[in-house]
C-alpha positions in Angstrom: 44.4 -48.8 32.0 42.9 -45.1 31.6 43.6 -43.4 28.5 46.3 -40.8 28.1 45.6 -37.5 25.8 48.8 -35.9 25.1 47.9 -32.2 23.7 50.3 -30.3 21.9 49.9 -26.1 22.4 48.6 -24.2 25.4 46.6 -21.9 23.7 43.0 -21.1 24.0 42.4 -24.3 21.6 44.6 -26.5 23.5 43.5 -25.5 26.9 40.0 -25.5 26.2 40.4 -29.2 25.1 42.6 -30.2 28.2 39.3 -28.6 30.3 37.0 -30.8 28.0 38.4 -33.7 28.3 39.2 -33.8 32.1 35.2 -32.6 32.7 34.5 -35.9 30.6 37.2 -38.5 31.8 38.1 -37.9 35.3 40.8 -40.7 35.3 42.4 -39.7 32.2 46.1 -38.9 32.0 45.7 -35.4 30.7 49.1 -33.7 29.1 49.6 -30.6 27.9 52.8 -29.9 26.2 53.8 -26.2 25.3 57.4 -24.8 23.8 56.4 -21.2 26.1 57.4 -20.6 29.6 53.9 -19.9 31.0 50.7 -21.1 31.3 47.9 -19.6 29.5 47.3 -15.8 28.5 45.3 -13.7 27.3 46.3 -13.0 23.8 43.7 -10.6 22.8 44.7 -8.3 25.6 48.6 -8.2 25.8 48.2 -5.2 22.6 46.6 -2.9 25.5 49.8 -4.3 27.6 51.9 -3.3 25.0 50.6 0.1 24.8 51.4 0.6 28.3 47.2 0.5 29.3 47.4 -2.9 31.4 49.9 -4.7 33.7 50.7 -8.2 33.9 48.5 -9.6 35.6 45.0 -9.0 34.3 46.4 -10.7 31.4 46.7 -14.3 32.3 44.2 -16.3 32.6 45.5 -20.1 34.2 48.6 -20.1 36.4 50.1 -23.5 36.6 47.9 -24.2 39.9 44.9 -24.3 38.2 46.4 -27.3 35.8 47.6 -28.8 39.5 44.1 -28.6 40.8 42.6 -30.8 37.5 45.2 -32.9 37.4 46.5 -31.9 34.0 50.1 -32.1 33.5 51.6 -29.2 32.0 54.8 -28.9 30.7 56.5 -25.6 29.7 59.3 -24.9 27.9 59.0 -28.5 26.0 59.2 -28.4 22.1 57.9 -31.3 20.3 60.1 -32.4 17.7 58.5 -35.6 16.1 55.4 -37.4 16.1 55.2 -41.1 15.8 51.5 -41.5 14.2 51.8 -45.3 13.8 53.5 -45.6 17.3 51.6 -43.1 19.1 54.4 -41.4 20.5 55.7 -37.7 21.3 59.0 -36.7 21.1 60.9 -34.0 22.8 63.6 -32.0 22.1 64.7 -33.4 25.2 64.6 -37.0 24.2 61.5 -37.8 26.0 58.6 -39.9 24.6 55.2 -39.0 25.3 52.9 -42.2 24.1 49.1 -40.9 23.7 46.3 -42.5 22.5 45.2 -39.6 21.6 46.9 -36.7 20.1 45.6 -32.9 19.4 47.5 -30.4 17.6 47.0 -26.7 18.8 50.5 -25.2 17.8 48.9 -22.5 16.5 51.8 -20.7 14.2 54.7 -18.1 14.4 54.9 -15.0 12.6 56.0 -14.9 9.3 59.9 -13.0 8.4 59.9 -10.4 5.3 62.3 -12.0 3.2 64.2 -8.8 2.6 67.9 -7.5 3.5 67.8 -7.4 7.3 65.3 -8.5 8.3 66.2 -10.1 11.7 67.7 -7.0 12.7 67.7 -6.1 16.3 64.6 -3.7 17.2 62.3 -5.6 14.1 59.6 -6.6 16.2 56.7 -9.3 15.3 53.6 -9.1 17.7 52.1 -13.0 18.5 53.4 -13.7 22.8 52.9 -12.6 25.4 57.0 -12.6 25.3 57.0 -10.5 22.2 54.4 -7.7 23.8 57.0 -7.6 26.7 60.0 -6.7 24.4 57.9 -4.6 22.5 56.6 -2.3 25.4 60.1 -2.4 26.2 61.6 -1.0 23.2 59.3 1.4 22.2 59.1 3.0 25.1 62.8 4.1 24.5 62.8 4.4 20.9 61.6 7.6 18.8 60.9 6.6 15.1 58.9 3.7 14.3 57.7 1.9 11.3 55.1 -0.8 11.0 54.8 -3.4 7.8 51.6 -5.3 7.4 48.4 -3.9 6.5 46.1 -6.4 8.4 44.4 -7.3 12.1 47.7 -7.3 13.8 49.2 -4.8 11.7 46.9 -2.5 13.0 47.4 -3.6 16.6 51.2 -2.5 15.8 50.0 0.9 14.7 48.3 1.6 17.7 51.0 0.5 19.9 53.1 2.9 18.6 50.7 5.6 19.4 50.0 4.8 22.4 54.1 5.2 23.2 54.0 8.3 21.3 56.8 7.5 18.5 56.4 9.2 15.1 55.1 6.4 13.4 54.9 5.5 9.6 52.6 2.8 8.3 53.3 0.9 5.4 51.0 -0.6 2.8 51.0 -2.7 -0.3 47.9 -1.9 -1.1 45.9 1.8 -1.6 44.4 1.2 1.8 43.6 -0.8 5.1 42.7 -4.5 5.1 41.8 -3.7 1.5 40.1 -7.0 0.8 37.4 -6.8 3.5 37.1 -2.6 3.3 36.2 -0.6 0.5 37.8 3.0 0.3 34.9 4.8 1.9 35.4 2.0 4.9 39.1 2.2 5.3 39.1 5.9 5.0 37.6 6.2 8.4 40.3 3.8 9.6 43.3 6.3 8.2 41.9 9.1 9.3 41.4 7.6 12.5 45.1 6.4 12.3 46.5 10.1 11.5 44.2 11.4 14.5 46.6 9.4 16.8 49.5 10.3 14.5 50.6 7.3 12.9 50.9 8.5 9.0 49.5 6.0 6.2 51.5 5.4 3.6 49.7 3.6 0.7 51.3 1.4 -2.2 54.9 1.4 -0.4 55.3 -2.1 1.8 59.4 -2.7 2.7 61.8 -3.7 0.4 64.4 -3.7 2.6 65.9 -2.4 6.3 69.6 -0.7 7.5 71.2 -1.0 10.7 73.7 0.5 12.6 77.1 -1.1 12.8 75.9 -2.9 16.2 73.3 -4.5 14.3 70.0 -2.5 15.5 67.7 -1.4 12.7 67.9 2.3 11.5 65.6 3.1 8.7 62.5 0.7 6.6 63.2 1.5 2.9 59.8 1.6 1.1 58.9 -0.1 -2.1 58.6 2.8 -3.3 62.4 3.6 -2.7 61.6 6.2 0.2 63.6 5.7 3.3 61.9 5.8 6.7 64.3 6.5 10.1 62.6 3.8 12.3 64.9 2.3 15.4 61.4 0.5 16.2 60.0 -1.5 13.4 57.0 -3.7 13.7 56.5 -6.4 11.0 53.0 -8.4 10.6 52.8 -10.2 7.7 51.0 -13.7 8.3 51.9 -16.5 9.9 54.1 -20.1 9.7 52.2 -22.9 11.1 54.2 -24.8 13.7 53.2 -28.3 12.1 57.3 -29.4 11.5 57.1 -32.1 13.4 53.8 -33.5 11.3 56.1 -33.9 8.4 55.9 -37.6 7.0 53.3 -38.5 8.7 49.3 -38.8 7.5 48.1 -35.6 8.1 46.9 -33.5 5.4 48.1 -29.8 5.1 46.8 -27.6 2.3 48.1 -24.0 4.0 46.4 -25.4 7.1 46.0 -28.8 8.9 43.1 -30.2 7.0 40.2 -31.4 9.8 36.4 -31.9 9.5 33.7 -30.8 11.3 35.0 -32.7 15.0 38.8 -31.4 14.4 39.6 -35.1 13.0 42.6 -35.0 10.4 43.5 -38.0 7.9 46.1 -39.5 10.7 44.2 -41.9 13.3 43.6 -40.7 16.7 45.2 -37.4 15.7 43.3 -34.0 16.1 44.1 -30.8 15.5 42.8 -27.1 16.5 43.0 -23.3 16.6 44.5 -20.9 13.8 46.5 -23.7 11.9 43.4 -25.8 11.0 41.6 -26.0 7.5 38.2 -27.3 9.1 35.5 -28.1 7.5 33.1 -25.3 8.0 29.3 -26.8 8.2 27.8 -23.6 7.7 29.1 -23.1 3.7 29.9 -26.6 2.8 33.7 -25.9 2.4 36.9 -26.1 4.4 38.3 -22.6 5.8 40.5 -21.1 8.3 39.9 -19.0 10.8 42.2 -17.4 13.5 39.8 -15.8 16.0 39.7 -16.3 19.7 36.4 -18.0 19.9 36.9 -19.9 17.1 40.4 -21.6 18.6 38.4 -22.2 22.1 35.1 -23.4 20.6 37.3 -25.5 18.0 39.6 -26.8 21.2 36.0 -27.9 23.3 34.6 -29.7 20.1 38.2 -31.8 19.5 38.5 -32.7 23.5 34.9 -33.8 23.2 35.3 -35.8 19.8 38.4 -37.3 21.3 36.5 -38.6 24.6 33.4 -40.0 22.9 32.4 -43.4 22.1 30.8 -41.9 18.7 31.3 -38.8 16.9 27.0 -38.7 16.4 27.4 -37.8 20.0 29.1 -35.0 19.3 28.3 -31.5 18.4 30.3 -30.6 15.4 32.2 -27.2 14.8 29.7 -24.9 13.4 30.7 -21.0 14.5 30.5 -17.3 13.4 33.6 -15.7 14.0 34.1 -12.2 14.8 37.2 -10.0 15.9 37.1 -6.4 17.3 38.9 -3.5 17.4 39.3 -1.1 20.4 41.5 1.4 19.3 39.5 4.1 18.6 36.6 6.4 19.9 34.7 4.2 17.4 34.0 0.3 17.7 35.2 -1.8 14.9 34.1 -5.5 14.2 34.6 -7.9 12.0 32.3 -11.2 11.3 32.3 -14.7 9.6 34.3 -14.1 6.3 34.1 -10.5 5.8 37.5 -11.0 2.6 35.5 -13.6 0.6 32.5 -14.0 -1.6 31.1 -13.4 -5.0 29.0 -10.1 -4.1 29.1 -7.2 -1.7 27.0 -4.5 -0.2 27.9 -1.4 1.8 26.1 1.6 3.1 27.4 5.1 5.1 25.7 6.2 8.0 27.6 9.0 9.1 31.2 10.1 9.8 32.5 6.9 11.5 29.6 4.5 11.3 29.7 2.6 8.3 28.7 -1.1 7.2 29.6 -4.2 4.4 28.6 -7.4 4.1 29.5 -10.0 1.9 27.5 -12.8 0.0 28.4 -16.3 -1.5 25.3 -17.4 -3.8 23.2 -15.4 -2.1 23.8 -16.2 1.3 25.1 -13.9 3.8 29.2 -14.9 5.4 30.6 -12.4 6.3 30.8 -8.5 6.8 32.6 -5.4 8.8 30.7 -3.1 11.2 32.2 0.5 12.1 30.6 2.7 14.3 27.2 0.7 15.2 27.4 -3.0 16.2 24.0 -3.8 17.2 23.0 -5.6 13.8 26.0 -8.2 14.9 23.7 -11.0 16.4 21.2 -10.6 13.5 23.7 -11.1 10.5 25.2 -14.2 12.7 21.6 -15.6 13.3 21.5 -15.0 9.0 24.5 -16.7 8.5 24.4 -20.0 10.2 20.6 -20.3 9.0 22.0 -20.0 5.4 19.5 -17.7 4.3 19.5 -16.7 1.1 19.3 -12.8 1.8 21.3 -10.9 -1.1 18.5 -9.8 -2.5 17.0 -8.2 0.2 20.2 -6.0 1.1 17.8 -2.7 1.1 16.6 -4.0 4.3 20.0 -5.9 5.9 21.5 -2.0 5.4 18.7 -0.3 7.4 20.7 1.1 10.4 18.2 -0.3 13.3 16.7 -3.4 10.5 14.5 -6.1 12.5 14.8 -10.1 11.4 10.9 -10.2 10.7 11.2 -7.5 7.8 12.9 -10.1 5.8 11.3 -12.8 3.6 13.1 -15.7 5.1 12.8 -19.1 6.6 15.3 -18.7 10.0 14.9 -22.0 11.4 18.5 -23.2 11.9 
């Protein structure tokens, strides 16, 4: 009998490991289960379709055809309720059972609900579907006063949607400033003022403590923390997310704020495998487990599991061993983040000029992680750094030089 992998998500993670495996089984019974009503999208671009920039259909990238024409069998709008580990078996909310030999986990997660008065108010918005960009495009095109609550990557996205639709836009933060622990103050200022330019006003040290609506139930107004009240019938909320592991509960798979994997997306539960934004992998590179919710990372993460699940060995396989990074296209200027730009026990920053500006990020002396505004070019040099593990904190006058080449260093790079 051929094997059957039953994979759980249609993301980017789960449908790169349904391509995988079907390239290296061609018998296999290949089945993709997803709770959403289409196939595979595009999530980096439905922000410029929420702005009103793109139509539909740049924005997916499989139709169900292209599952039809490998043989994959996909199956929308199923939610998984259960998982059997011992049994090997899938369960439905419609009462079916899927048996598998073996399972991958690419749920990825849904976004995470302030825990304030009114909070699932009608016209509160978060930003993860394709689903959510449509209601969102939707609404603000009609509404007038917005506010958005979440000072982060998708926060952001938010911010700019609201610009784009032109609503008077207020933008709340915790902190004193943007992504505050991967941007100093002379980094995020260029992002405010950036922000302001397209009229969307900062307002630092405030966050939401609570929302009012109208008597039908449709938000009216964010109040701040710091007791200020905000008109907003469009509010956007981005906060973090809730991984959707539910149905993993009682069975052996470790989760510590992730699904804890190693290197080949293995977790503790045999034949079980998990990828994309809810893993806790083990990352080869610093010798610890991390998360990680880029793009890249979910698709490389997704190829490595549907290899790992198909091999006769894991010393056949490649294990996970990537360098992030995540961009940012809403202004004149390019943004970009890489590897772990939050973390680490020292930092180094330089200005260059009015909206090109750089930090990087060291963990015992070894380069993981940094944020690039204005000038990306140095990009492929810091990841060439970073997975060699060189040991270059002590050479930041040269990693800071706008235009620095590799050979100026006093390193080893072979990776």
């Amino acid at each position: 009998m051929s094997e059957s992998y039953v994979i759980i998500g249609d993301g980017v993670a789960g449908s790169s490991a349904a391509e995988t495996i079907r390239e290296r089984e061609p018998d296999a019974d290949v089945i993709v289960l997803t709770d959403e009503g289409e196939a595979l999208y595009n999530r980096i671009l439905i922000k410029e379709f929420a702005k009103g920039k793109l139509p539909e259909a740049p924005i997916s990238i499989h139709d169900e055809e292209w599952y039809e024409e490998r043989d994959i069998d996909l199956r929308l709008n199923t939610l998984v309720t259960d998982v059997d580990v011992d049994g090997h078996v899938v369960h439905t909310h419609e009462g079916d059972d899927v048996a598998y030999d073996k399972l991958l986990v690419a749920t990825g997660g849904t976004p995470t609900q302030l825990p304030v008065d009114h909070s699932d108010a009608t016209g509160i918005h978060h930003f993860w579907t394709f689903q959510d960009a449509r209601r969102i495009r939707e609404h603000a095109e009609d509404a007038d006063d917005a506010t958005i609550v979440g000072a982060g990557l998708l926060g952001i996205d938010l911010a700019a949607i609201c610009a784009a639709q032109e609503l008077d836009a207020k933008y709340l933060m915790r902190g004193n400033r943007w992504w505050r622990y991967a941007l100093s103050e002379d980094g995020a200022e260029i992002i405010h003022d950036a922000l302001e330019e397209k009229g969307v006003e900062c307002v630092f040290e405030a966050g939401a403590s609570r929302f009012e609506t109208d008597d039908d139930g449709h938000v009216v107004a964010t109040v701040g923390g710091n007791d200020v009240r905000y008109d907003s019938d469009f509010v956007g909320v981005a906060i973090g997310l809730n991984f959707n592991v539910e149905f993993l509960q009682g069975t052996d798979v470790e989760f510590d704020g992730g699904v804890v994997v190693d290197e080949y997306m293995r977790t503790d539960a045999e034949d079980v495998y998990a990828a994309g934004d809810l893993t806790k992998f083990y990352d080869t590179i610093r010798g610890t487990h991390a998360q990680n919710g880029s793009w890249g990372s979910a698709k490389q993460q997704g190829a490595v599991a549907g290899h790992a699940m198909t091999a006769d060995s894991v010393e056949d396989v490649d294990p996970f061993r990537w360098v992030s990074s995540y961009s940012i296209t809403h202004f004149d200027f390019p943004f970009l983040s890489f590897g772990f730009p939050t973390e680490g026990d020292e930092h180094a920053e330089r200005t260059y000029g009015e909206n090109e500006w750089r930090r990087l990020a060291f963990e015992d002396g070894k380069l993981i992680g940094g944020v690039l505004i204005g000038n990306l070019a140095p990009q492929s040099k810091y990841k060439q750094l970073i997975r060699a593990e060189a040991d270059v904190a002590d050479q930041t006058d040269v990693l800071l030089q706008e235009n620095f080449e590799l050979e100026e260093l006093d390193v080893d790079l072979d990776e």
